[in-house]
C-alpha positions in Angstrom: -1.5 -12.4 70.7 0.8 -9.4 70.3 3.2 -8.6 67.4 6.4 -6.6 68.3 9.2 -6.4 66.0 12.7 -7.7 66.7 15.5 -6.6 64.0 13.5 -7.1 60.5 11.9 -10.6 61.9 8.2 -9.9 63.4 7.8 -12.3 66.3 3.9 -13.1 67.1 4.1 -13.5 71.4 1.7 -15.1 73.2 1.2 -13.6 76.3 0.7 -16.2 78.8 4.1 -17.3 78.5 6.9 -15.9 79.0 10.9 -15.4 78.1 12.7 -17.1 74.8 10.7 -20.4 74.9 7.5 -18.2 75.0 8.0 -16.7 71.4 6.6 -17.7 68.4 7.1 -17.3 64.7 5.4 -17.1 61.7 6.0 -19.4 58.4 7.9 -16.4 57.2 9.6 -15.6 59.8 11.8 -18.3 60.0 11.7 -19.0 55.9 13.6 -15.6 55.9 15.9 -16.4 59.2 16.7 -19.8 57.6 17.2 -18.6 54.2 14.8 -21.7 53.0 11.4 -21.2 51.0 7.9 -21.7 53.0 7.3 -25.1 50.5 10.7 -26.4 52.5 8.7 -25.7 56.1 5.3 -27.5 54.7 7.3 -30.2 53.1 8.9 -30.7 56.9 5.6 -30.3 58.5 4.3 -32.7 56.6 6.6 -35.3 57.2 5.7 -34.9 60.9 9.3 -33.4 62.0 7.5 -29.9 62.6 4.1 -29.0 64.0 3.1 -25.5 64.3 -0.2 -25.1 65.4 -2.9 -23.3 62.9 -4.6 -19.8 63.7 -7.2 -20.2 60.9 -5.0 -20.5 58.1 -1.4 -19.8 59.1 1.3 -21.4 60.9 2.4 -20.0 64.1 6.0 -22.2 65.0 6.7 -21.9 68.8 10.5 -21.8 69.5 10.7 -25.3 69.9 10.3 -25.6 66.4 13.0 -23.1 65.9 15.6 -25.5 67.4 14.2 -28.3 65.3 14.6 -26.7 62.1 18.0 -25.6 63.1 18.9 -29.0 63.9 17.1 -30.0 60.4 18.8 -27.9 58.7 22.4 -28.8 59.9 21.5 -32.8 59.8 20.9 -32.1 56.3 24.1 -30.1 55.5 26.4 -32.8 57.0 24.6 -35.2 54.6 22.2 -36.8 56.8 18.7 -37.9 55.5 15.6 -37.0 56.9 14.4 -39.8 57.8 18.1 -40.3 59.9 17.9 -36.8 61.2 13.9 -37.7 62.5 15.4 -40.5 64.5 17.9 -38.2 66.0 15.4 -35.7 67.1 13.1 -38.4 68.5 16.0 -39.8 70.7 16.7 -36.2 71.9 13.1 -35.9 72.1 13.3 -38.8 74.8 16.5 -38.4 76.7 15.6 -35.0 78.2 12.7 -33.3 76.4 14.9 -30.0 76.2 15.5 -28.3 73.3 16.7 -30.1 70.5 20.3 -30.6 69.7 21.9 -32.4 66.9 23.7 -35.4 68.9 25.7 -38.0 66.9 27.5 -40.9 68.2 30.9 -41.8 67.2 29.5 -44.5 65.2 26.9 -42.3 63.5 30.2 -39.7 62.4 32.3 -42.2 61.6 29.5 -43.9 59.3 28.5 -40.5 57.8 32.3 -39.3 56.9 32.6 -42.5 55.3 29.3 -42.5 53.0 30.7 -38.9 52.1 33.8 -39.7 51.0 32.3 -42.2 48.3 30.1 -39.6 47.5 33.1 -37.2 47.1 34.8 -40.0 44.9 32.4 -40.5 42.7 31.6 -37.2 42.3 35.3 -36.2 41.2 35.2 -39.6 39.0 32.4 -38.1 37.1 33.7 -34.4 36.9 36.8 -36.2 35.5 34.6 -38.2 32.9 32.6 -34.9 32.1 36.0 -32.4 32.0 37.4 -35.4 29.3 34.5 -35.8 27.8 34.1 -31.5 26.8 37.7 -31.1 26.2 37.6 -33.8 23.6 34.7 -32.1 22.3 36.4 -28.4 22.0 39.5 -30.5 20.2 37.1 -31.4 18.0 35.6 -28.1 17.3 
């Protein structure tokens, strides 16, 4: 394996394959590309929706791994679970074994905006609760 460096990411290649799909990455690598800590990519791996493969002791993530923590990561900022977004990538998995994309149905966004609005809701109900609750407090004070 050769190590080349691309921007301030170092990208571990394999030789025997080649172009974009052929790179790989260490844990680090995409911790820092991601922005998310190296606990966040075991805790992923060990739920089965990554799978580096192990060079004695580290983790070396081919680019397919890349795309699924991309699509991870952006299941889990519009509010998805993991266990929902793992169902995703297995149907993508299946449909054309390409790299991974984050497909939703119309029936998947419609049921996700909803279960966010009631989240926004009762968040605001209890920011409302919590805002009474300390300005009562500094009357008192």
């Amino acid at each position: 394996m050769n190590m080349e460096t691309l921007g301030q990411y170092s990208v571990v290649s394999d030789g025997n394959i080649g172009g974009e799909s052929g790179k790989l990455y260490t844990i680090g690598d995409l911790a820092r590309e991601f922005g998310v800590t190296l606990r966040t990519l075991r805790f992923y791996e060990d739920r089965g929706l990554l799978s580096p493969r192990r060079d004695g002791t580290a983790r070396i993530y081919s680019a397919r791994d890349r795309d699924r923590l991309s699509v991870i990561l952006k299941g889990k900022q519009l509010g998805f679970t993991l266990t929902e977004i793992r169902a995703m990538l297995a149907e993508d998995r299946v449909a054309d074994g390409s790299s991974a994309k984050l497909e939703l149905s119309m029936d998947q966004i419609e049921d996700q905006i909803s279960h966010l609005e009631q989240q926004k809701a009762e968040i605001e109900e209890a920011l409302a609760e919590l805002k009474a609750r300390r300005a009562g407090m500094a009357a008192a004070a």
